[in-house]
C-alpha positions as CSV (number, residue, x, y, z in Angstrom):
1,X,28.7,-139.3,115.9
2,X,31.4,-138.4,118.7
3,X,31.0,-135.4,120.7
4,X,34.4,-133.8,122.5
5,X,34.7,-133.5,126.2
6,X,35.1,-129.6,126.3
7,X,35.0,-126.7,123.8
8,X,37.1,-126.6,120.8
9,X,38.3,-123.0,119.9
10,X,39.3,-122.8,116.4
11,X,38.3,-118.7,115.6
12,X,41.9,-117.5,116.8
13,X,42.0,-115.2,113.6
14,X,38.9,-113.3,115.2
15,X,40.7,-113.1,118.6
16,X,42.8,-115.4,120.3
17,X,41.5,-117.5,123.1
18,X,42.6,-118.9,125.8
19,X,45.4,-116.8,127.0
20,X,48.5,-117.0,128.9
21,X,48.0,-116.9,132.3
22,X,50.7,-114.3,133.1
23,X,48.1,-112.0,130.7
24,X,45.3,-112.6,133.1
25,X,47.4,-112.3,135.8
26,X,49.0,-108.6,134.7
27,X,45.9,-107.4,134.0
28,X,44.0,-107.9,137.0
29,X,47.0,-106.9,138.8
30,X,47.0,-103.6,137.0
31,X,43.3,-103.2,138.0
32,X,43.5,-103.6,141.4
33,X,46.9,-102.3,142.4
34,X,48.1,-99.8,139.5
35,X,45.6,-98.6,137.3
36,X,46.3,-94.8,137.3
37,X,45.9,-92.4,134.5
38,X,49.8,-92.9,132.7
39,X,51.8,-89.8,132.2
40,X,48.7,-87.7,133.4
41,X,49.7,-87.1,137.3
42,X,53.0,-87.8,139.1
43,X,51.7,-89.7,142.0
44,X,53.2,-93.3,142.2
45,X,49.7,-94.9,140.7
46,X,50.3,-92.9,137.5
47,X,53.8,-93.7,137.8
48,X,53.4,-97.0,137.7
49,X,51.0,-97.1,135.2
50,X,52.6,-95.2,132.7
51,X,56.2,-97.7,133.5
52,X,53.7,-100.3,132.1
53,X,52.9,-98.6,129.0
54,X,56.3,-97.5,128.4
55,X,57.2,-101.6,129.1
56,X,54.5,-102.7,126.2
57,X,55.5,-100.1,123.7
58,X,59.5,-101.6,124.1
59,X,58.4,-105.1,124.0
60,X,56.6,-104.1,120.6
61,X,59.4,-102.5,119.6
62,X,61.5,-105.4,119.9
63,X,59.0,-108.0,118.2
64,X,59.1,-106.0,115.4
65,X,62.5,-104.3,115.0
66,X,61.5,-100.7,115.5
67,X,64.0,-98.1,115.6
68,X,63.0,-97.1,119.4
69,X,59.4,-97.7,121.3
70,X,58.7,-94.0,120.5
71,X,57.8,-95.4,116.9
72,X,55.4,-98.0,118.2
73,X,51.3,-95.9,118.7
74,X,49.2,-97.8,120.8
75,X,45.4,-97.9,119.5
76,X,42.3,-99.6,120.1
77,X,42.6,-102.1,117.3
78,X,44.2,-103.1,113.9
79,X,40.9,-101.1,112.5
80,X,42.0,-97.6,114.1
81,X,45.5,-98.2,113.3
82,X,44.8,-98.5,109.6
83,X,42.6,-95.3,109.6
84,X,45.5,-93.0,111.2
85,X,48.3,-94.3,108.5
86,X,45.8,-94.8,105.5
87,X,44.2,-91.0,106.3
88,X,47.7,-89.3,107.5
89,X,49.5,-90.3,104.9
90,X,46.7,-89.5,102.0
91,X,45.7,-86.4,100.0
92,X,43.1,-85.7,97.4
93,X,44.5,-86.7,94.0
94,X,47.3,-89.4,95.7
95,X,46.9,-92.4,94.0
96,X,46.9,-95.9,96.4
97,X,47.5,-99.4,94.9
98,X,45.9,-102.1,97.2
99,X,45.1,-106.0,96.7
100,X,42.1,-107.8,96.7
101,X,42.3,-110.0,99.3
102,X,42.1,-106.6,101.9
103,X,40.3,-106.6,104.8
104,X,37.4,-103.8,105.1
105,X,39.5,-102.0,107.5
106,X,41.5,-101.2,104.3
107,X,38.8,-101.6,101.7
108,X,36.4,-99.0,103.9
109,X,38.8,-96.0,104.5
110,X,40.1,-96.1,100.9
111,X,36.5,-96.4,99.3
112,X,35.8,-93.2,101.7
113,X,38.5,-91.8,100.4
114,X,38.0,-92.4,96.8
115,X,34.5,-90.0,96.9
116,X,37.2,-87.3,98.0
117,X,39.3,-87.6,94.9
118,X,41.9,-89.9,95.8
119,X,42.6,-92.4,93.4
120,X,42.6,-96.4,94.3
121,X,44.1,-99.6,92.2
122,X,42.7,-102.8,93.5
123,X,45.2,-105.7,91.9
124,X,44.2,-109.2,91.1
125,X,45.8,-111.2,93.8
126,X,46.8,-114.7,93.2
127,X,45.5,-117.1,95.9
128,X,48.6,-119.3,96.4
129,X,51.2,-116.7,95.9
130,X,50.0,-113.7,96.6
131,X,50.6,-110.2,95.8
132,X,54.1,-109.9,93.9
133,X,56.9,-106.7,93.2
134,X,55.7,-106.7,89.6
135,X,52.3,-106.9,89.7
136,X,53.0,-103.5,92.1
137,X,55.4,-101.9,88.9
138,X,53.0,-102.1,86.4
139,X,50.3,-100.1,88.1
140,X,52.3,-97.6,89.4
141,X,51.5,-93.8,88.3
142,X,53.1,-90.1,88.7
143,X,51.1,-89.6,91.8
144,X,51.5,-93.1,93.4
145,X,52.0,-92.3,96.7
146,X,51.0,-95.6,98.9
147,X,51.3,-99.5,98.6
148,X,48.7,-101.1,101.3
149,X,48.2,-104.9,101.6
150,X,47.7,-107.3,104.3
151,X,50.8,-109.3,105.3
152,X,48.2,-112.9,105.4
153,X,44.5,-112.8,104.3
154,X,42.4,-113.4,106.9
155,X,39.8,-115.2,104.6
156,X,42.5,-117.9,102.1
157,X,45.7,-117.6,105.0
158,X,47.5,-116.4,101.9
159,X,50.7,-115.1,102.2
160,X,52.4,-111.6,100.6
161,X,56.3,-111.2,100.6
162,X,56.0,-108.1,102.1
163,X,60.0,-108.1,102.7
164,X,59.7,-108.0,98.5
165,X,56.9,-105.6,98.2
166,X,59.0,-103.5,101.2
167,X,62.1,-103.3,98.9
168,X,60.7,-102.5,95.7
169,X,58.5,-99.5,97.2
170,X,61.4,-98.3,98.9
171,X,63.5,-98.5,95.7
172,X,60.2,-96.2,94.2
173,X,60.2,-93.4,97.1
174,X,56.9,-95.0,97.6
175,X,55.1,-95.3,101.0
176,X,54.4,-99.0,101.9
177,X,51.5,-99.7,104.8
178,X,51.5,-103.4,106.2
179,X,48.1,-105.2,107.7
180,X,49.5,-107.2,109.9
181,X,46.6,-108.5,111.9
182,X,46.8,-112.2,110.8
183,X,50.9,-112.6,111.2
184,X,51.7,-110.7,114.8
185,X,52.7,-113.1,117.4
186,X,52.6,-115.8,114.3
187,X,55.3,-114.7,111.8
188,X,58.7,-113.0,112.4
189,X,58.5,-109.2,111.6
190,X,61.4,-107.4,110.9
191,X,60.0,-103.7,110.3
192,X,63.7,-102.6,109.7
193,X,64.5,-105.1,107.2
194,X,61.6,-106.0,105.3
195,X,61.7,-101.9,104.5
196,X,58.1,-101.6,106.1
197,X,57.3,-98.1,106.7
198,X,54.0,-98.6,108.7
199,X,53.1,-101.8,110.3
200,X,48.7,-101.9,111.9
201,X,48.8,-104.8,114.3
202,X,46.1,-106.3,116.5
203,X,46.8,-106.9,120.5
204,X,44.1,-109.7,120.8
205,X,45.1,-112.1,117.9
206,X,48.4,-113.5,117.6
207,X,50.0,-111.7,120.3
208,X,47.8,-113.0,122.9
209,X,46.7,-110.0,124.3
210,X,43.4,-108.5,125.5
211,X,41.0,-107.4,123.2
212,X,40.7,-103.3,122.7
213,X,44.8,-103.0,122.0
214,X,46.7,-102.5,119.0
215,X,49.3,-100.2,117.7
216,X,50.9,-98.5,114.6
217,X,54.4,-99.0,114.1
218,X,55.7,-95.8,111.7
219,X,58.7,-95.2,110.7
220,X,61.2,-92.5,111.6
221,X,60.7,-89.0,109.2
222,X,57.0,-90.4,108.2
223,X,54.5,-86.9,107.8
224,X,51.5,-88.3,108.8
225,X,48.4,-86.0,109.8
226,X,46.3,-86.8,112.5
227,X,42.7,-88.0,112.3
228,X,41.9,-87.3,116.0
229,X,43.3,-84.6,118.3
230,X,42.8,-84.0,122.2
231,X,44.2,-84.3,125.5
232,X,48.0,-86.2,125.3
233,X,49.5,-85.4,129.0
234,X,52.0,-82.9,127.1
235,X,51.9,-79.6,126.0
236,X,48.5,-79.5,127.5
237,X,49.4,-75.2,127.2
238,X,49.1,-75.3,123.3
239,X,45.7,-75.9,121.6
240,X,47.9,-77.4,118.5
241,X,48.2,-81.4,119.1
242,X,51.8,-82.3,120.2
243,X,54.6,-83.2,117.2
244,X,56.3,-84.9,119.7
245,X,55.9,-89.0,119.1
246,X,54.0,-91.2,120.1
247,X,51.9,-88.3,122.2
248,X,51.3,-87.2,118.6
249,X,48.8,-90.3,117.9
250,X,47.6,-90.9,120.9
251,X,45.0,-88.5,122.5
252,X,43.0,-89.8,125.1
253,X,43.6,-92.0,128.0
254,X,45.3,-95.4,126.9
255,X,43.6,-99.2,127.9
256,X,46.1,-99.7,130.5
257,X,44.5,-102.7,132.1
258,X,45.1,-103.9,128.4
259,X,48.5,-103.0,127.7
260,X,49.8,-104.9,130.6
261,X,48.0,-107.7,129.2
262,X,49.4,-107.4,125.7
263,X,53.1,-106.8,127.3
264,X,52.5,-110.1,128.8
265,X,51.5,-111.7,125.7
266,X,54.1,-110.5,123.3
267,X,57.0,-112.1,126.7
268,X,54.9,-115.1,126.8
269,X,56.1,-115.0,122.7
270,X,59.3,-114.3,122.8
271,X,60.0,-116.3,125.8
272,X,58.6,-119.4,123.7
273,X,60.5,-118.0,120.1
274,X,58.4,-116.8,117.4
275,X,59.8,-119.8,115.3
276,X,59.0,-122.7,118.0
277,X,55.2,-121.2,117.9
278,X,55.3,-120.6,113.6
279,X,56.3,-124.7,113.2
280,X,53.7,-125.6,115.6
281,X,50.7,-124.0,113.9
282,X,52.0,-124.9,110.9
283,X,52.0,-128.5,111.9
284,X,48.3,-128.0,113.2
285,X,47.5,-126.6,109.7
286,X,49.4,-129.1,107.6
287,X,47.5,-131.8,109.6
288,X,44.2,-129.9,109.1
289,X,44.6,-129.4,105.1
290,X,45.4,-133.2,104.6
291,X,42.2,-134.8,106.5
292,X,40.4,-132.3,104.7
293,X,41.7,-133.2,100.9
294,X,40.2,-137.2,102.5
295,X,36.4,-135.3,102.6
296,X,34.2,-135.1,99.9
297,X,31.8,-132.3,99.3
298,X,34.5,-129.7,100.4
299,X,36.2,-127.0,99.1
300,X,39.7,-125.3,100.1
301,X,40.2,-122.2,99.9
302,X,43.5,-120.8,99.0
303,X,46.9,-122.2,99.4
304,X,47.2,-126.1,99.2
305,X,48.7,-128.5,101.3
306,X,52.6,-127.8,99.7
307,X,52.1,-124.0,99.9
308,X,53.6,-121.5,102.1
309,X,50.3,-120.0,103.9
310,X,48.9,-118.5,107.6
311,X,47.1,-120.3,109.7
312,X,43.5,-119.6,108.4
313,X,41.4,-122.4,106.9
314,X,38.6,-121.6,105.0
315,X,36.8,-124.0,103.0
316,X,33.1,-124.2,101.1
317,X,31.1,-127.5,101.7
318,X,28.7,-128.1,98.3
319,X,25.5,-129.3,100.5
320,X,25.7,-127.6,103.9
321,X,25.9,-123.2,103.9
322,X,28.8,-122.1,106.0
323,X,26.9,-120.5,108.9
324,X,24.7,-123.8,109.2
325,X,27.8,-125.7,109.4
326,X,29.1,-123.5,112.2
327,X,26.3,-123.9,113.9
328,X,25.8,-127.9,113.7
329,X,30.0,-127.7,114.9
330,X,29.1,-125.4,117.8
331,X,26.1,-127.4,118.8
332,X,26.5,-130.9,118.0
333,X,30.8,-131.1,118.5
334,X,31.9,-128.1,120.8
335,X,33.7,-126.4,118.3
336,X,34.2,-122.8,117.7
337,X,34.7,-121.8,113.8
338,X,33.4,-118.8,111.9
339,X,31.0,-118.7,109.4
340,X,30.2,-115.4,106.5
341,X,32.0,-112.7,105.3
342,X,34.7,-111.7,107.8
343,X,34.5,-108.5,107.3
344,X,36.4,-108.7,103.8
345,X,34.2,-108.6,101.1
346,X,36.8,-108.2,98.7
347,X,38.8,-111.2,99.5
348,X,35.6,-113.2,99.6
349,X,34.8,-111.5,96.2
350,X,38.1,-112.5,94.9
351,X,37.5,-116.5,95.9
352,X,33.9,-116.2,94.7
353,X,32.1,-116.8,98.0
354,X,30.7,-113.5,98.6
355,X,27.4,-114.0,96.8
356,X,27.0,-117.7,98.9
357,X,27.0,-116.3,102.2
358,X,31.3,-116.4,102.7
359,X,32.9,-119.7,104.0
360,X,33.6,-121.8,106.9
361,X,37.0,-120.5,108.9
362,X,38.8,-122.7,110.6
363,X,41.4,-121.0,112.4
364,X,43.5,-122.6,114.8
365,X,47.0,-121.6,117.2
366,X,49.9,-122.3,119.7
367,X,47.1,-124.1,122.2
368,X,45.2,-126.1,120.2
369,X,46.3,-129.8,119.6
370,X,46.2,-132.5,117.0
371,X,43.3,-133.8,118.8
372,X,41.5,-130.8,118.1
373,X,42.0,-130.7,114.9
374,X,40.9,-134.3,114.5
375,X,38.3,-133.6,116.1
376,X,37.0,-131.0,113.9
377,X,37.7,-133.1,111.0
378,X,35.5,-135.8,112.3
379,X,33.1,-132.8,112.7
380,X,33.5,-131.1,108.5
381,X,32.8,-134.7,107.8
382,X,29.5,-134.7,109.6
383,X,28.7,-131.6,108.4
384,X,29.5,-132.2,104.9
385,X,26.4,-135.1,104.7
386,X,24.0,-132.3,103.9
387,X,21.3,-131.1,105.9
């Protein structure tokens, strides 16, 4: 048994690790020389910090096509985002059609919902293919009012056209709601095109950023309610919450430290190309799915090598539970994987691991190198023996 030299970080679908320096770099910068309260004083310290916030929200904007960086709300996390459009957008009696392979920060705030009378279709969802347009048609009702999925599972890396899905809701008047956790920073987005009307992303994942950011893209005309209401820097002489966007959905002081980070992260990504950094972990994953169809004792999970998928890895091994396996990889080889549920009981329903304990995710990116990944095969290998 060969140990590596240094740690192995293969959890990037938790939260991305390490960074690009220029992310460290912005955010201690902000700390130290900028950190005001944005577009709460006019002294050059809020200034400043607000001409960073205003820089991250058109950075977004660009990554993902938005109409202007007004539509891009900045949150805490993918989680929060999800809430305000899956809560704004709802009303007793609306009826929601959703795949199984969600996340629970979809799952949760529609089963909430469901106890207040709205109405939720949970759709068989194919592992290798994913969700499709006519899967969608043939559950629609009267009162259908949103499509939510996630744009790749963060349990099988399985992939939904949501440029199809987009189209067809569109076509039906029909709200469509994107989970794009997995793909940010990892898959070209094209809110615009891809006929995406609200679009949760996550600042620490793909886009490199700092953990505690993420944002809601919504589009232009949307009705949305808000969830939370309070102090926005505007209008602070009405009690009603500002119309005006983004101040709309965004009360409270903003993570400016972290927004300078994630601005950072999303240049670092377009500086690189979007496509130079999708071929690479593609090659990482291609590389990681054949050694592993060489074990014996393991399972994949999801699409195979041939198949169009993210860069998640999950896979079962038939004599070793997933979260001792993790452990004998941390310990034993340096390697950081996750074990369990991943907060997605569904999808791990759907694959037929929830009742095992989950699965083993392997989950590597842009900084990782074949030798990690060989690596970690020499590790599954180990691991697979048995206890």
């Amino acid at each position: 048994m060969k140990k590596s030299l240094k740690a192995i970080y293969l959890d990037n679908a938790a939260t991305s690790f390490p960074k690009p320096e220029s992310v460290y770099e912005a955010v201690i910068k902000m700390m130290r020389e900028e950190c005001g309260n944005p577009g709460r004083s006019g002294h050059r310290l809020s200034v400043s910090a607000g001409r960073n916030v205003n820089e991250a929200r058109v950075l977004c904007a660009r990554l993902f096509n938005a109409q202007s960086p007004e539509n891009i709300v900045f949150t805490p996390n993918t989680t929060a985002a999800l809430n305000i459009a899956i809560k704004g957008i709802i009303e007793p009696g609306d009826h929601v059609i959703t795949s199984s392979l969600e996340h629970n920060s979809v799952s949760r705030p529609l089963y909430c919902l469901e106890r207040s009378g709205v109405r939720v279709t949970k759709l068989p969802t194919d592992l290798r293919r994913g969700l499709n347009a006519s899967d969608i048609e043939k559950a629609l009702r009267p009162d259908t009012k949103l499509v939510v999925c996630t744009h790749i599972s963060n349990v099988t890396g399985t992939i939904n056209d949501i440029a199809s899905i987009g189209s067809f809701c569109r076509s039906k008047g029909i709200h469509f709601l994107v989970d794009a956790a997995q793909s940010a920073g990892s898959r070209a987005i094209d809110a615009q095109n891809m006929r995406v009307d609200m679009l949760a992303f996550s600042g620490h994942k793909g886009l490199l950023g700092p953990q505690g950011t993420g944002g809601l893209y919504l589009r232009p005309g949307l009705a949305l309610k808000t969830i939370i209401q309070g102090g926005t820097g505007s209008e602070s002489e009405s009690l009603s919450q500002p119309e005006t966007m983004p101040e709309k959905f965004e009360s409270g002081t903003l993570n400016t430290p972290g927004l300078a980070g994630l601005a950072a992260g999303i240049r670092f990504i377009l500086e690189e190309g979007i496509e130079k950094i999708e071929r690479a972990e593609a090659g990482l994953i291609k590389r990681l799915i054949e050694g592993i169809n060489t074990l014996s004792d393991i399972r994949l999970i999801g699409p195979g090598l041939d198949e169009n998928r993210g860069n998640v890895v999950s896979v079962c091994l038939e004599k070793t539970p997933a979260a001792a396996a993790a452990l004998m990889m941390d310990s034993a080889f340096k390697i950081a994987v996750r074990s369990g549920i991943h907060c997605a009981s569904d999808a791990h329903r759907s694959t037929g691991t929830l009742e095992n304990g989950g699965a083993l995710r392997i989950s590597p990116n842009y900084f990782n190198t074949p030798r990690d990944i060989d690596i970690c095969l020499e590790a599954l290998e180990y691991c697979a023996r048995g206890l």
